[in-house]
C-alpha positions in Angstrom: 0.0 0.0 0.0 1.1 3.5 -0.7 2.4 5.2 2.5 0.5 8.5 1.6 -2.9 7.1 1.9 -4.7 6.6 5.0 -5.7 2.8 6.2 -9.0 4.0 6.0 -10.2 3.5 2.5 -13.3 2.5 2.7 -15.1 5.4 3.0 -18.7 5.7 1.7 -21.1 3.1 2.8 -23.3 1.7 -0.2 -26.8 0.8 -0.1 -27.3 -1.8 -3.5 -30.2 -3.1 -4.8 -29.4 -6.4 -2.4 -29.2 -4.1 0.2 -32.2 -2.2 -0.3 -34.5 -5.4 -0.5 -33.2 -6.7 2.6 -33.7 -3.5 4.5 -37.2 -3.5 3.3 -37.7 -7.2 4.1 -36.9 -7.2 7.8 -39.0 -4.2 8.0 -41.8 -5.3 5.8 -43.1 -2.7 3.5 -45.9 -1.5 5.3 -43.6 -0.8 8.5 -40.9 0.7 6.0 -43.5 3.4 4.7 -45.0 4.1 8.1 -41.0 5.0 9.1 -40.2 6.8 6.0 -43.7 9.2 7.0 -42.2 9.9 10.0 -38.8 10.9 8.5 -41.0 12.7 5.6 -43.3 14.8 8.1 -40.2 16.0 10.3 -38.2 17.2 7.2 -41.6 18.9 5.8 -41.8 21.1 9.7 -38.3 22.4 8.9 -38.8 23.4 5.2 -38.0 26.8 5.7 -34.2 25.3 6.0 -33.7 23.9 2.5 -32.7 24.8 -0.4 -35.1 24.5 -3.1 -35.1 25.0 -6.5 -37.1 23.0 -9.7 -35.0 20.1 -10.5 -32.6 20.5 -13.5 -34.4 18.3 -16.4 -32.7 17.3 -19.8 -35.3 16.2 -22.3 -35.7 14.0 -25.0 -38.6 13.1 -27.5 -38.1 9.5 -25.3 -37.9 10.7 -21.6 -36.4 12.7 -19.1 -33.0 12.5 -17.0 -33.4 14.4 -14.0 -31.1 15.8 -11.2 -33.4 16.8 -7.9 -30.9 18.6 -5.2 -31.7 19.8 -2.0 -29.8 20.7 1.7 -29.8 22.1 5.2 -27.6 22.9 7.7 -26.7 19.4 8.2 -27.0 17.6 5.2 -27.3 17.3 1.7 -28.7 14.9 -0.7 -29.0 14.6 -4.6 -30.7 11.8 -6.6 -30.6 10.9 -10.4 -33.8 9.5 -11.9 -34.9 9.0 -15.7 -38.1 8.7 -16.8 -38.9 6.5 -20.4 -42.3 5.4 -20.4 -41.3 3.4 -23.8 -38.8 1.8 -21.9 -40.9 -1.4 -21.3 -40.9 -2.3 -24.8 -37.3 -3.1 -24.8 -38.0 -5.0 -21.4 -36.1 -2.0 -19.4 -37.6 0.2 -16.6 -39.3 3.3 -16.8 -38.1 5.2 -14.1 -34.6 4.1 -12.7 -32.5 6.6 -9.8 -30.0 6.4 -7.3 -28.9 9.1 -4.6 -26.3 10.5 -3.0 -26.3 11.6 1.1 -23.6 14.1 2.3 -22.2 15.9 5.3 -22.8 19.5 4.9 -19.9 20.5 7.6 -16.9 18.5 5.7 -18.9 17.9 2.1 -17.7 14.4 2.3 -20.7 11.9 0.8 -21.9 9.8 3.6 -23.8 7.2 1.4 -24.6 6.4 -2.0 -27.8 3.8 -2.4 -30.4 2.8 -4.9 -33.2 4.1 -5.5 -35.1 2.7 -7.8 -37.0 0.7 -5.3 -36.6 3.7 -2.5 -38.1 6.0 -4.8 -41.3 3.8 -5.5 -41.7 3.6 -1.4 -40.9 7.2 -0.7 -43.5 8.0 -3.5 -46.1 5.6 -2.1 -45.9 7.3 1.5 -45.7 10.8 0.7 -49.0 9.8 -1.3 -50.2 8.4 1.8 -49.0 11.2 4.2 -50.5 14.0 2.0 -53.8 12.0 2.4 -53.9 11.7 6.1 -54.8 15.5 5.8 -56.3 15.7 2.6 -58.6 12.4 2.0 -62.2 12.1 3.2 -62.9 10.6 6.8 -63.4 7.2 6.8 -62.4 6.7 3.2 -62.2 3.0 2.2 -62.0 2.6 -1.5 -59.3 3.2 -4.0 -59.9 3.8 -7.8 -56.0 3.3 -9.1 -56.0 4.5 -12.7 -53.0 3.0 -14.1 -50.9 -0.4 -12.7 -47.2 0.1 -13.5 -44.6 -0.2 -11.2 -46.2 2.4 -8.3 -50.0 0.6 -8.3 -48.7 -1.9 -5.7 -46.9 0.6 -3.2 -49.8 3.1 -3.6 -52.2 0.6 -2.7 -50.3 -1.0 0.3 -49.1 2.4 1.5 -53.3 3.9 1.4 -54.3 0.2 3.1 -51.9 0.5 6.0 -51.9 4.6 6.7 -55.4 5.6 6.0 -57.4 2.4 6.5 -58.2 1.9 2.3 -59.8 -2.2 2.1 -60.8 -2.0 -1.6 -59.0 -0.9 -4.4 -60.2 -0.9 -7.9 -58.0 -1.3 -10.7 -57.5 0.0 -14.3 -54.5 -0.1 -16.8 -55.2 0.3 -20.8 -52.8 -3.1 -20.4 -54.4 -5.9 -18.9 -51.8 -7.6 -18.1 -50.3 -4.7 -16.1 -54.0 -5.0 -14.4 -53.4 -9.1 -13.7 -50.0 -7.9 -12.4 -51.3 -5.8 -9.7 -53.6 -8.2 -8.7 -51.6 -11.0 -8.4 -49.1 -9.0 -6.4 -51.3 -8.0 -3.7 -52.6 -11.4 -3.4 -50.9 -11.8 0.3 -51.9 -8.5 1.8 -55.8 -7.6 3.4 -56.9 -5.6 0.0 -60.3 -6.7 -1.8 -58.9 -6.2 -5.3 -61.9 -5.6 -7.9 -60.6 -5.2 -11.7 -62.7 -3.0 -13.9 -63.0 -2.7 -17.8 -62.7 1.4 -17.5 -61.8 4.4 -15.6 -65.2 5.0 -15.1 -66.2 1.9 -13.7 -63.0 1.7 -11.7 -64.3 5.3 -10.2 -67.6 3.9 -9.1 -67.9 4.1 -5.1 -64.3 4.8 -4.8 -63.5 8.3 -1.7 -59.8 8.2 -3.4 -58.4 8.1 -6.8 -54.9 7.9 -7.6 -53.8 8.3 -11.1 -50.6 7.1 -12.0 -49.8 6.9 -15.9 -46.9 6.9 -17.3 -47.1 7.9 -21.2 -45.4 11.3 -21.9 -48.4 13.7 -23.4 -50.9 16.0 -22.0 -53.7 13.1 -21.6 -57.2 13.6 -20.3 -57.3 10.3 -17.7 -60.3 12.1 -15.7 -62.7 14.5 -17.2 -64.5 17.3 -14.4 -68.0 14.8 -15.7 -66.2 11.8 -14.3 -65.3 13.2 -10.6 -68.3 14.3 -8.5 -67.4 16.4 -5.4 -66.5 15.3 -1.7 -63.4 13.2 -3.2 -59.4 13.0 -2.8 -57.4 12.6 -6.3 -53.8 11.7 -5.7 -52.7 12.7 -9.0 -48.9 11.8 -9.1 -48.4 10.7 -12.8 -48.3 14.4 -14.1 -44.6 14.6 -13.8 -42.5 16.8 -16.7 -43.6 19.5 -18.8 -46.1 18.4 -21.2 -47.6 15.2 -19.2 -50.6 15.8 -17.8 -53.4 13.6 -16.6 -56.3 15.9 -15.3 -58.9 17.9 -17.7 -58.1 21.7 -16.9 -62.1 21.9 -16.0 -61.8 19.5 -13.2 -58.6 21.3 -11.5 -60.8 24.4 -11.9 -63.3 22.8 -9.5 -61.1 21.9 -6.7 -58.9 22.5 -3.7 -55.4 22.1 -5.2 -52.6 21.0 -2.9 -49.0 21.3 -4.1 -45.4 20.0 -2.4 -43.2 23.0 -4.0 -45.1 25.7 -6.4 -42.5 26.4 -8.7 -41.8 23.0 -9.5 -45.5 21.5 -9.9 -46.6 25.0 -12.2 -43.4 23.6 -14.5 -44.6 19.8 -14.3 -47.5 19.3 -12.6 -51.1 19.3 -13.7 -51.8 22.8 -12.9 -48.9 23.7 -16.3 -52.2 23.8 -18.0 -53.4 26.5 -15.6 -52.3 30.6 -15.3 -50.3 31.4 -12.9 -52.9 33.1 -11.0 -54.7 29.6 -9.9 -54.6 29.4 -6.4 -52.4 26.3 -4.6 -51.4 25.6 -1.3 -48.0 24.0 -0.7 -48.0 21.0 2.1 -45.6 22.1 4.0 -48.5 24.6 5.4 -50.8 22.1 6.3 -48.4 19.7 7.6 -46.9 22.9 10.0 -50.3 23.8 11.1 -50.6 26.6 9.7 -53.6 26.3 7.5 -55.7 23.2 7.4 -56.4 20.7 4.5 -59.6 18.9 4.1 -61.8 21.4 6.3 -65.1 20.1 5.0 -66.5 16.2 3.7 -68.1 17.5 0.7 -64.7 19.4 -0.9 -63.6 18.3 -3.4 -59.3 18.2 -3.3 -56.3 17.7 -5.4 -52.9 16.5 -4.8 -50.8 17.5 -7.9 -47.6 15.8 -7.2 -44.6 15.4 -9.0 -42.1 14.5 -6.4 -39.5 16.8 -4.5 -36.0 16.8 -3.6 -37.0 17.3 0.2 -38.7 13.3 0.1 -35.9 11.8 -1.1 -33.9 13.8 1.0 -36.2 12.1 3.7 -35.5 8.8 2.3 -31.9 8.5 2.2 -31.6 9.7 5.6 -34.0 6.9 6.7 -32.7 4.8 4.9 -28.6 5.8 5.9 -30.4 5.5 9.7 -31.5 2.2 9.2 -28.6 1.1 7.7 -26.6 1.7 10.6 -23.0 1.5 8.9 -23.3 -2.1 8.8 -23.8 -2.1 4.9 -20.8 -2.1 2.4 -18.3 0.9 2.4 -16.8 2.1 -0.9 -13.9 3.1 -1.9 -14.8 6.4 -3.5 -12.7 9.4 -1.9 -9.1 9.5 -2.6 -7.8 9.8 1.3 -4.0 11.0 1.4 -2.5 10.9 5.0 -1.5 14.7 4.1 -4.4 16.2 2.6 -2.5 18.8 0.9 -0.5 16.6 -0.8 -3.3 14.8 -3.0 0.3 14.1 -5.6 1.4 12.2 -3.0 -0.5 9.0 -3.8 0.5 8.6 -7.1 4.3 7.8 -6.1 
């Protein structure tokens, strides 16, 4: 070994795929979102102390690849995601990521980890934390408009957090439908499979739509949704994909995680800047409330923050517990002025 680099080369502690699974295993996913809410709601109190900005976006005719930043006075995270809706055709994913955590007082990166998988759980409970002040009282059915690789999350996170025993299904694929069902075959869900969005709708307090396809679509009409309903709408995600009819925003209560982001991405790009929102952070401080009557009708246009997966990867480096693998990532000189040195 070269005498000008420190014994200590292992440096970074790594979170795989492997890793990931196994973490989520011992918890079980249900426990794992119910922690990562926790983690989620603490880092929303403080969101005065980050730095936010929309997340730098390089487009394509095929997808997106994404950078989503954010920091406080302790820490500071980054991840990298794509999103490729035709992806699946060439039997790839649409939406891969990993992330990075770091030590704000030395800059040094603490952890680097998947997050593939971590991104479909952190999107599956900040669904199901914005509901806890947002859906109906009492809410019990599901309409999930689209089965890709969230439908399962989303409908274990809404079961186990806000008390959901029946979701309905719909995919334009059937066997994306088939898929969903057969995965939740082991948890407490009564799984109904429709033929449409509309029948999927029928007696359902909640609808989540999550479609992947890059184009302003029309998956719910202001006909189709009556009032007193929650829609988590989280497939609305880059400029120019867009699930909800412009009337039906119109008509609601429109809830938001960062404004500047969601008018760029979100459903409410169809909008003028002069529609009203409310950013969660406010209801989740106390500071205004959400739902404040059964028969509102109410919106959640999300399209994913920095601040949740910051959220995530510090669960996630908590839980790990330094007892994952460590990478060799930093060059680590015993003189840190002399970086030369290890090259002799």
């Amino acid at each position: 070994m070269n005498s000008q680099i420190k014994n200590d080369l292992s440096n970074v502690q790594f979170v795989g795929v492997n890793d990931m699974i196994s973490l989520v295993n011992t918890q079980g996913i249900p426990a794992f979102i119910t922690g990562l809410i926790e983690y989620l709601e603490q880092d929303f109190m403080q969101w005065d102390g980050f730095d936010k900005s929309p997340r730098y976006a390089a487009h394509s005719p095929e997808g997106v690849i994404e950078l989503m930043p954010t920091g406080n006075l302790d820490k500071f995270s980054f991840k990298y995601v794509n999103g490729h809706p035709k992806n699946t055709k060439r039997g790839l994913q649409t939406v891969t990521a990993f992330g990075v955590l770091s030590d704000v007082d030395s800059g040094y990166p603490l952890m680097l980890s998947e997050m593939t998988l971590l991104t479909a759980l952190r999107t599956a409970a900040t669904s199901a934390m914005m509901a806890k002040y947002l859906a109906p009282e009492n809410a019990t059915t599901m309409a999930m408009i689209g089965c890709g690789a969230q439908s399962e999350f989303q409908a274990i996170a809404f079961n186990h957090v806000i008390g959901v025993k029946t979701v309905r299904l719909y995919d334009i694929d059937p066997a994306a439908i088939a898929k969903c069902r057969d995965n939740l075959r082991s948890y407490d869900i009564e799984v109904v499979v429709c033929d449409s969005a509309e029948q999927a709708l029928q007696g359902a307090q909640i609808i989540t739509t999550c479609t992947a396809d890059k184009k302003n679509a029309t998956i719910l009409t202001s006909e189709m949704v009556k009032d007193a309903l929650y829609v988590n709408a989280i497939g609305g995600d880059c400029p120019g994909k867009t699930e909800l009819e412009d009337d039906l925003l119109l008509r609601a209560k429109v809830f938001v995680e960062y404004e500047p982001q969601t008018r760029i991405e979100g459903d409410i790009q169809q909008l003028t800047p002069e529609f009203s929102v409310t950013e969660m952070h406010r209801v989740i401080k106390g500071e205004i409330q959400g739902r404040t009557a059964q028969n509102e009708l109410i919106i959640f246009d999300g399209v994913g923050f920095a601040v949740e997966d910051y959220s995530a990867l510090r669960y996630v480096f908590d839980l790990a517990n330094s007892d994952g693998q460590q990478l060799e990532l930093l060059a680590n000189p015993q003189d840190p002025r002399n970086l030369f040195g290890i090259t002799l």
